[in-house]
Each structure stands twice: as structure tokens, then as C-alpha cells.
C-alpha positions, 0 to 999 in steps of 0.5 A: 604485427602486434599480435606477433610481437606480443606473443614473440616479446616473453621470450626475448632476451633482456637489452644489454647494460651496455648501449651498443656504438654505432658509429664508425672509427677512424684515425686521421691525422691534423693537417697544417691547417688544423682540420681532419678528413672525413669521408670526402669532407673537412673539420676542424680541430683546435690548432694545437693538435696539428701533425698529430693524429686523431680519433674520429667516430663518425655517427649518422648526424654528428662527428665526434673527435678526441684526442686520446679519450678527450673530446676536443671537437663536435661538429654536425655531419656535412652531407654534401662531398667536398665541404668543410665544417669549420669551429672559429674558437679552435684557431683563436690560438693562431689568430693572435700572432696572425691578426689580420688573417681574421677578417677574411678567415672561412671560420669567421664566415660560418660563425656569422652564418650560425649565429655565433658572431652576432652583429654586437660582435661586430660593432664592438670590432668596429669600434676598437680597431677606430680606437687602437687600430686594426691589430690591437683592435683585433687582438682584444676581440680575440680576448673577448672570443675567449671568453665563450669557451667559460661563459654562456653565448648571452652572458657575453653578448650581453657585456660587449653590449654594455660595454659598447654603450659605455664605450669601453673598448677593453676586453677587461670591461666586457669580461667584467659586464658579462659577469654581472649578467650572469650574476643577474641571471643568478642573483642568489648563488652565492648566499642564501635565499632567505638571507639577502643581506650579509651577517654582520662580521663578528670580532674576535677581540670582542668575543675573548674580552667578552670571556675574560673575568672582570678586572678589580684592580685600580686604576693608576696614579701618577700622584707619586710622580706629580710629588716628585717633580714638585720637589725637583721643579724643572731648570729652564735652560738660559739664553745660548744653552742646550735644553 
């Protein structure tokens, strides 16, 4: 076969520029529960998108959703009939008006299932709905949920976990640790490398006096002044008169 390939392979025409999709098309629309059907299977898409419909490409291993030409959802392709793939930060919107529906949601399950509610997760929730009770608590873990979708897994994790240590139950102290881990993980972004310690600031009113020709004129006097008041000595005002 190789013999055959290697004698057939010059006379082959060249790929073409453009990769060849494989996938197949679809247009479901959202159900009220936010998610789209595919094939016999389920995902989910953000909430905002309910009622409308959607573009699906279903590839071997993946499915791929976008609104208009804007991805708004991946999802590993389920290969058993009747499943459903569920993306907690997609009903985030959802679960601040509805916080109690968080604690026995499927979505939440599955992010426990992959790992992305870790057991840190949990403790802070614990704590803060002890301390501001389940509502509120709940809603300030929602805050900090948000935070994945403009920092790393790690980087959060990592300030709920100082933030927890210190007994900060604020979504603002986790969002506040979880940055500087990330400024730990990249001590020099924002200076350069060989230059930890910042340049003096230099001051413009000292650069324009530097600039200005020397001053010759005298200093002034007030004999002048002094020789007129020896003339005209002050009148102390007498006892019931205004000064």
C-alpha cells in the first residue's frame, strides 16, 4: 500500500485552502428552560437566549451553539439517548432572582460532578449563608461564580480560599484575593523585568524653574515702610473704644 501510495501521491491534487466542516447543521429553538434539543439529547444555553432560535453544529465529540455568528455555548457531545448536558454559569442570570433554586438545581450537580464547584466552593457558601443567611448568602455566591467567566478556575479558587481563611464573606474580598493570585502568577505584567522598583515622578515645576535664566534682581525691603511708621507711631485705642 505504500508502494501504491507513493506512485498515486504526484499525481494528486493539492488540499484545499479551506478545511472542509464536518459537521452537521441544525436550528433548534431554546425552551423555557434554556436548553436546546439534539438528536435525542439536551444542553444548555445562557437563559438570555430563551424563545429564540438557535444554530447548532453537531460534531463527532463536540456541540457547538452560537447565536447568530457568536458562540454562546460548547458542550461535550452526550452519547446515551435522553441525557442532558447542563453549563451552570449559563442560569447565573436566573438564580439571582430565584436563589433557593440553586441548592437542588441539576446544573449544580454536574459542576460538582466536573469539578468545577470544588469543595472550597462549598465551605465559603456554607459560611456566608451562617452569617447573612441563605438568600443573601447565596446570592453573594452567585457574585462570586461570576467572576469565572473573566478569571482562571485557580485564580478564583484561590481567593475564596483566603478569603475564607480571613473570614471575609463578601464576594468584593474574593474578587479582591483572587487578583492578587493572579498578580502572583504574573509578578511582572505591568512593569518591566529588569526594573522592579518604579522611576521616581519627576516634577514639572521643578524641570521649568530648572529652564528659567537666573533671577538678578534684589530682594525687597520694607525700610521704607518701617520709616514711615516711625513717623506715624500707632494711636492705642483708650478703654471702651473700638481699635
Amino acid at each position: 500500500m505504500g508502494e501504491y501510495f507513493a506512485a498515486e501521491q504526484p499525481l494528486l491534487k493539492p488540499l484545499p485552502q479551506e478545511p472542509f466542516e464536518t459537521g452537521r447543521w441544525s436550528s433548534p429553538r431554546v425552551d423555557r428552560y434554556g436548553q436546546v434539543s439534539v438528536r435525542t439529547n439536551r444542553y444548555s444555553v445562557p437563559v438570555r437566549l430563551i424563545g429564540r432560535r438557535v444554530r447548532v453544529l453537531l460534531h463527532a465529540s463536540e456541540v457547538v451553539i452560537y447565536d447568530g455568528r457568536v458562540e454562546v455555548a460548547r458542550h461535550e457531545r452526550l452519547v446515551a439517548k435522553g441525557a442532558v448536558r447542563l453549563e451552570l454559569d449559563h442560569y447565573l442570570e436566573a438564580l439571582v432572582r430565584k436563589p433557593g433554586a440553586l441548592p437542588g438545581a441539576t446544573a449544580l450537580e454536574q459542576a460538582r460532578a466536573a469539578g468545577k464547584f470544588t469543595p472550597v466552593h462549598d465551605a465559603w457558601w456554607e459560611a456566608v449563608r451562617k452569617a447573612h443567611g441563605d438568600a443573601e448568602g447565596t446570592r453573594a455566591l452567585i457574585e462570586v461564580l461570576l467572576l469565572h467567566r473573566h478569571m482562571t478556575h485557580d485564580h478564583v479558587v484561590a481567593g475564596i480560599a483566603a478569603a475564607l481563611k480571613a473570614g471575609a464573606l463578601t464576594a468584593d474580598v474574593v474578587a479582591l484575593e483572587a487578583r492578587k493570585a493572579a498578580d502572583a502568577d504574573h509578578p511582572t505584567a505591568d512593569g518591566p523585568p529588569d526594573d522592579p522598583q518604579p522611576s521616581p515622578v519627576a516634577s514639572l515645576t521643578a524641570r521649568r524653574l530648572a529652564r528659567l535664566p537666573a533671577d538678578t534682581r534684589p530682594l525687597p525691603s520694607l525700610a521704607a515702610y518701617d520709616a514711615l511708621l516711625r513717623h506715624h507711631p500707632p494711636t492705642v485705642p483708650q478703654k471702651g473704644e473700638q481699635p
